[in-house]
C-alpha positions as CSV (number, residue, x, y, z in Angstrom):
1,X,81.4,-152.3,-90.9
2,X,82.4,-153.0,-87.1
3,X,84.3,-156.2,-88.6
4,X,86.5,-154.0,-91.1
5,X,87.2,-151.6,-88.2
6,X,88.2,-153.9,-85.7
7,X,90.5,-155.3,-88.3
8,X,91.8,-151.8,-89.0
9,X,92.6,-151.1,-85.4
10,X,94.1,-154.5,-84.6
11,X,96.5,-154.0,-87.8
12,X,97.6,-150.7,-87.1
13,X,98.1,-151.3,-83.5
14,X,100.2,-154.3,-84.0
15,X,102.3,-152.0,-87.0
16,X,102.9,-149.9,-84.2
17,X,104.0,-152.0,-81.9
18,X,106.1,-154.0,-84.1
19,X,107.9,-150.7,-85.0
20,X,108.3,-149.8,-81.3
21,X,110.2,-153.4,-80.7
22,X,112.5,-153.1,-84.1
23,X,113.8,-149.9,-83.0
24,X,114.7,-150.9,-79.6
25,X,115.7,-154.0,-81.2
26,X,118.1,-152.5,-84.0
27,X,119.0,-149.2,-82.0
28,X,122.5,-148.3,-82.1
29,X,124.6,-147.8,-79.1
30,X,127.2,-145.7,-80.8
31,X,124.7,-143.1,-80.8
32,X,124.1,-143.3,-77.4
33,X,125.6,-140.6,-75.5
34,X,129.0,-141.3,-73.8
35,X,128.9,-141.2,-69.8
36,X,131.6,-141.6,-67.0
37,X,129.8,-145.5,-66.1
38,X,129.5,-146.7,-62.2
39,X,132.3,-146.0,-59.8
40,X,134.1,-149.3,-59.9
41,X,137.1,-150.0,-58.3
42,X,139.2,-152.3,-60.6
43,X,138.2,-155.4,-58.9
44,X,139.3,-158.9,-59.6
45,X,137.5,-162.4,-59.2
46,X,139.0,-164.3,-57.0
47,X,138.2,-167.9,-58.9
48,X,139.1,-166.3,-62.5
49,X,141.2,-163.6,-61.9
50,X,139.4,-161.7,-64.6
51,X,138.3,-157.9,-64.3
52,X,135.1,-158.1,-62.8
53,X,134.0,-154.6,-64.3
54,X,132.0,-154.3,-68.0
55,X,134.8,-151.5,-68.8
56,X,138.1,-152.5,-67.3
57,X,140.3,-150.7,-68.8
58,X,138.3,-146.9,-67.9
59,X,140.2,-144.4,-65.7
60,X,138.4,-143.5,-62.3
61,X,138.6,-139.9,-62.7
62,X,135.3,-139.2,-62.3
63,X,135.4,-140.1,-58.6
64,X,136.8,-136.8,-57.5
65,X,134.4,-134.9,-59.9
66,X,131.4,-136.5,-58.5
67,X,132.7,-135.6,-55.0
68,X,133.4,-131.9,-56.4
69,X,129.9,-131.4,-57.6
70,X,127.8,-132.8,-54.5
71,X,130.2,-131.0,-52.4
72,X,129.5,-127.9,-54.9
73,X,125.6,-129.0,-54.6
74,X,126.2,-129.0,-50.9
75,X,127.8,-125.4,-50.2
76,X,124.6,-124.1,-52.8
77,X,122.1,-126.1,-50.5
78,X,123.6,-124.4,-47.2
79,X,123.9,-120.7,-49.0
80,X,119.4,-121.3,-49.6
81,X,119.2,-122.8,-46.5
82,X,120.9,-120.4,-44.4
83,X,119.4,-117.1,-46.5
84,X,115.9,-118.7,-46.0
85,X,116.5,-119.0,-41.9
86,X,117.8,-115.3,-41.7
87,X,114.4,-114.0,-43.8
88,X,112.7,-116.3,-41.7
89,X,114.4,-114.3,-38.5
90,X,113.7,-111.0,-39.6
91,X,110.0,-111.8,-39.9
92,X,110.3,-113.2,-36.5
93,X,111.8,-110.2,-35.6
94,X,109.6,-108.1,-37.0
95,X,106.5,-109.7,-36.1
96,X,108.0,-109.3,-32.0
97,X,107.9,-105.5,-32.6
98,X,104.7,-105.2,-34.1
99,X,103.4,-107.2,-30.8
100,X,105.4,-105.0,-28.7
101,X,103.9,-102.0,-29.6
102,X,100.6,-102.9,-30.3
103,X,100.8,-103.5,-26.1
């Protein structure tokens, strides 16, 4: 009985497995989604002359929107930042006058 278990486990684990390896195998990349790729200048070796990039012929435009959203991701950083250091002021403040007339 331990036998035919062991057997049972072994089989199914390598079924799984084996499934897990075709589909990453077989997967499609059409169906991956589409994305702006790595900011790559369109460099050129200088033995071959041949694009050095995977996707040559893609536009850069996505230069100026990364630098729009961390700048964007920036301003929303300092807006937190600066709203936390005021509350943190007023408690400051407030904590002075309690001390103050508690004297």
């Amino acid at each position: 009985m331990k036998n035919r278990t062991t057997v049972l486990l072994g089989s199914l684990t390598f079924t799984c497995v084996f499934a897990f390896m075709m589909t990453v195998a077989f997967g499609n990349p059409a169906m991956l989604p589409d994305h702006p790729g790595h900011p790559m200048k369109p460099l050129k070796s200088p033995v071959t002359g041949q694009s050095l990039a995977n996707d040559p012929g893609r536009n850069l435009w996505f230069e100026q929107k990364a630098l729009n959203a961390a700048s964007r991701e920036g301003n929303e950083d300092m807006k937190l930042r600066t709203q936390s250091s005021l509350l943190e002021e007023e408690r400051m403040e407030e904590k002075n006058e309690n001390m103050e007339k508690t004297n």
